[in-house]
C-alpha positions as CSV (number, residue, x, y, z in Angstrom):
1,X,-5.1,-34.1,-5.5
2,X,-3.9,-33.9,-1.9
3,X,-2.0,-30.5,-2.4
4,X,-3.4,-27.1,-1.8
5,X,-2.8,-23.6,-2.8
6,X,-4.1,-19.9,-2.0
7,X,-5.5,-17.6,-4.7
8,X,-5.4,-14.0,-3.8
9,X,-6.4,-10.9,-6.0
10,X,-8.3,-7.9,-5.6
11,X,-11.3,-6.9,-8.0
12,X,-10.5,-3.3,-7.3
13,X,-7.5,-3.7,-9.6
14,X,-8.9,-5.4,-12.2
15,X,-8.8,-2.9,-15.1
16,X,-8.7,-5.1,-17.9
17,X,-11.7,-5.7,-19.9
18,X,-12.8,-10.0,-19.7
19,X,-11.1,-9.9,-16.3
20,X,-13.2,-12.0,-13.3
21,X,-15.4,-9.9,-11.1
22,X,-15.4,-11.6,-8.2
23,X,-14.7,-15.2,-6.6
24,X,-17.2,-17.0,-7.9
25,X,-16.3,-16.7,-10.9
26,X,-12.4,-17.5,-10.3
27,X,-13.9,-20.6,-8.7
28,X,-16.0,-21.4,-11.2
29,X,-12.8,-21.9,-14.1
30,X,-10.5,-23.3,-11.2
31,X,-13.6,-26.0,-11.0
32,X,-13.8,-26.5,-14.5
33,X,-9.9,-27.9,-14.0
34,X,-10.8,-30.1,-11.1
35,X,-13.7,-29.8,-9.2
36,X,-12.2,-28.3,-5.5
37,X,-13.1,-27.6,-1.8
38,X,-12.5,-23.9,-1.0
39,X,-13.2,-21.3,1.3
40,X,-13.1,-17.0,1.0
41,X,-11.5,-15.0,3.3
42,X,-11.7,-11.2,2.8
43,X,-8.5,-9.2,3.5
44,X,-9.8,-6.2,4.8
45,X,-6.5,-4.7,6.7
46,X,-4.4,-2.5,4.5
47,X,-1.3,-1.8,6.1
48,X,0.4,0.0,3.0
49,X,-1.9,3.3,1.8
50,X,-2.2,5.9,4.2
51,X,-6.1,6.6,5.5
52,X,-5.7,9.4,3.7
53,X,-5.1,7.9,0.1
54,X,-7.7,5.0,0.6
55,X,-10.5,7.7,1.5
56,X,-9.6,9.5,-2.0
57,X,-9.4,5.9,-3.9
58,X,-12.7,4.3,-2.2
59,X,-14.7,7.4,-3.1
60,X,-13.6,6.3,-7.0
61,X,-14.2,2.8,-6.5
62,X,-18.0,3.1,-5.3
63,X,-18.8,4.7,-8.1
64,X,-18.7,1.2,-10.2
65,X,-17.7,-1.4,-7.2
66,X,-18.9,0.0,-4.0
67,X,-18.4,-3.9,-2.6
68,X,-14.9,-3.6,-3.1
69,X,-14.4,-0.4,-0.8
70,X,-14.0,-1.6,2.6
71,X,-10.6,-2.0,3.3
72,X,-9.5,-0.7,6.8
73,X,-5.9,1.3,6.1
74,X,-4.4,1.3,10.0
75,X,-1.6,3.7,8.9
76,X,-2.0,7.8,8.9
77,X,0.4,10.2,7.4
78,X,-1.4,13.3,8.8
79,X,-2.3,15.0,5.3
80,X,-4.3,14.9,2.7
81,X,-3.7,14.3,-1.0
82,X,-3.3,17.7,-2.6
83,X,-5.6,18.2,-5.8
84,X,-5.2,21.0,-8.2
85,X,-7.6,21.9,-10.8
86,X,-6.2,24.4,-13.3
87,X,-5.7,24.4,-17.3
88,X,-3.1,22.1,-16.9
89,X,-0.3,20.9,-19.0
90,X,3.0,19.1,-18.5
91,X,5.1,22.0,-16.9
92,X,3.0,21.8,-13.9
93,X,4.0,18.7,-12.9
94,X,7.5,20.0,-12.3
95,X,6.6,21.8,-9.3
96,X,5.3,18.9,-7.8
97,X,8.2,16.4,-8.7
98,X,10.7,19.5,-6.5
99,X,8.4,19.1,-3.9
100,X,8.9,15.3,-3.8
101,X,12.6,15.6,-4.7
102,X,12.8,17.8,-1.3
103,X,11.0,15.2,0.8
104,X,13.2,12.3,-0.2
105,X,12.1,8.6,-1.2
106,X,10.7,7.2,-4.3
107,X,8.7,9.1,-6.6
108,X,6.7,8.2,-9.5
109,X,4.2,10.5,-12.0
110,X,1.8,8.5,-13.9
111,X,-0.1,9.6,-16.8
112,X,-2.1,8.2,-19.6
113,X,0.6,6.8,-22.4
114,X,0.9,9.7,-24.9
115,X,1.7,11.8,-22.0
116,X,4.9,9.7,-21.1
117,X,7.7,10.9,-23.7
118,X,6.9,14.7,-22.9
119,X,6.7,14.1,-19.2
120,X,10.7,12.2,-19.5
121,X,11.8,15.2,-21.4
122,X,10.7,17.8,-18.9
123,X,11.6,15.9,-15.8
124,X,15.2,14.8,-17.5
125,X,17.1,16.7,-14.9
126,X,15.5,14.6,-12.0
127,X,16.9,11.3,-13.8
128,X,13.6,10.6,-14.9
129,X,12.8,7.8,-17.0
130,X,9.8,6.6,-18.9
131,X,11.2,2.9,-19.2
132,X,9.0,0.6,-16.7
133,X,12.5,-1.5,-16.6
134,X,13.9,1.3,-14.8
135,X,11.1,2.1,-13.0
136,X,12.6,0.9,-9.8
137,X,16.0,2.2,-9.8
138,X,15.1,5.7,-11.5
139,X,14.8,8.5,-9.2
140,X,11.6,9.9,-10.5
141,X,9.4,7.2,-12.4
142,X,7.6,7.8,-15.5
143,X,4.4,5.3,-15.5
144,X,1.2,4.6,-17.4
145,X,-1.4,2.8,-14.8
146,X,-0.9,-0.4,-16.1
147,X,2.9,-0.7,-16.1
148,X,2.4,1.2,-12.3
149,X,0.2,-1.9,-10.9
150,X,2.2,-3.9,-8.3
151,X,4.5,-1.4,-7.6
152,X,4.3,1.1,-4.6
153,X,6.3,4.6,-4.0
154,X,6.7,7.0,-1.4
155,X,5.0,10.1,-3.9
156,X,3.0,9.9,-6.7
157,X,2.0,12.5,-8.9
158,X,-1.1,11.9,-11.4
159,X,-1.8,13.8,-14.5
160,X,-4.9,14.0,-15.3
161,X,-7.2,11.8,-14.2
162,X,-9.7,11.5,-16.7
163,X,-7.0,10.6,-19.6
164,X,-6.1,7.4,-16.7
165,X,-9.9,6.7,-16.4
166,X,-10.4,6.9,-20.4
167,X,-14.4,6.7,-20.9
168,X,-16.4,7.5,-17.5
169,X,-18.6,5.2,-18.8
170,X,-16.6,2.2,-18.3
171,X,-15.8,0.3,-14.7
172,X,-12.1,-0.6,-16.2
173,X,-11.3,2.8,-16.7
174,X,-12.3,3.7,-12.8
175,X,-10.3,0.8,-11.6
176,X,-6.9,1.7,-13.6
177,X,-7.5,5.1,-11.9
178,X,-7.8,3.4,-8.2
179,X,-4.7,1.6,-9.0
180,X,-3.0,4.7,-9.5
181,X,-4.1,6.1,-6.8
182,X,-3.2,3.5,-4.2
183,X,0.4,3.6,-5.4
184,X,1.2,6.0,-3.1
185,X,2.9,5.2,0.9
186,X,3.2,8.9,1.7
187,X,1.9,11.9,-0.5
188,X,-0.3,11.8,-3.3
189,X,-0.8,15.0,-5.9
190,X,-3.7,15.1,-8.8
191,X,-3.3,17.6,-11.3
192,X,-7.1,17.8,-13.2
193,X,-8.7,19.9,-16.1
194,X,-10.7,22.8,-14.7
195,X,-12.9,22.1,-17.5
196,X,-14.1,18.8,-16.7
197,X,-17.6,18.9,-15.6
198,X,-18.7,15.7,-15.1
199,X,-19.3,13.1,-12.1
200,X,-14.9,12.3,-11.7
201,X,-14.5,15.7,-11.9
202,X,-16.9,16.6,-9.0
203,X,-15.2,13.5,-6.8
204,X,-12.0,14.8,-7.2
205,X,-12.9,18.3,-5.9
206,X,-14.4,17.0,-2.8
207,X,-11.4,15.6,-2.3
208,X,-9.6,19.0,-2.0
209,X,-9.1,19.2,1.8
210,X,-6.1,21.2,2.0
């Protein structure tokens, strides 16, 4: 009874379906244990993403939270994220992974799951590896969004966007996409359909500033 402890999470990355939405309702099943004194403090700093990143990831997250983009990123990296919209398919990605290679420091491509196997195979001669236990260690990791959450990497590379996001219709599917997103420190790359039509699609273009 006399001890304390601190909660911390952020809604924006809660891509599961059932998960909370927002304090009060953490509160709520932390009262249900034993009824508590507590007080909210918003963490609105992020010292992590560039400005760059977090303009490109809040534009996604107002679309189904737009109370959970305000953070403040105090670090610029001078560029934006690159976005290509083509008919795209795995060999694509390739050029971006050199690219990343040349720059040096941790890279990581993330895709929707079905995607992973041909992704390892293509990018073999990087040390690639589709195995989150590697995921670390591996030169070039191989990541769905979940198995990406947590972790952070110098480049990221995301193929397409809408097989991350799932159904548009669905807030979860949004937030697993602003997780992958925000995984970048330095450069960021999002290879998208030209086909796709619909309201992602036409965020994602804006977001071509190069």
């Amino acid at each position: 009874p006399s001890m304390s402890m601190t909660v911390v999470g952020d809604f924006a990355q809660a891509s599961h379906p059932g998960t909370c939405k927002n304090w009060d309702e953490v509160l709520g099943i932390l009262n249900d244990v034993s009824a508590c004194k507590n007080e909210t403090v918003l963490l609105s700093v992020n010292y992590r993403t560039p400005a760059e990143v977090m303009d490109f990831a809040h534009d996604i997250m107002r679309e189904v939270s737009p109370e959970l983009a305000q953070t403040q990123a105090v670090r610029e990296v001078g560029y934006y994220p690159v976005v290509e919209t083509s008919h795209i398919n795995t060999p694509e990605v390739k050029k971006y992974v050199e690219v990343a290679v040349e720059k040096g420091g941790t890279i990581a491509v993330i895709a929707a799951e079905d995607k992973l196997q041909e992704l390892e195979e293509l990018l073999a001669p990087f040390d690639a590896s589709a195995d989150t236990s590697k995921s670390i260690d591996t030169k070039v990791a191989i990541l769905q969004s979940v198995d990406a959450k947590g972790l952070e990497f110098d480049h990221v590379i995301v193929y397409d966007p809408h097989a991350i996001v799932g159904d548009v219709k669905r807030p979860a599917g949004w937030k697993s996409l602003f997780v992958t997103l925000t995984r970048a420190t330095q450069s960021l790359a999002v290879l998208m359909d030209e086909t796709r039509q619909d309201r992602l699609a036409t965020i994602i273009r804006s977001q071509n500033k190069n």
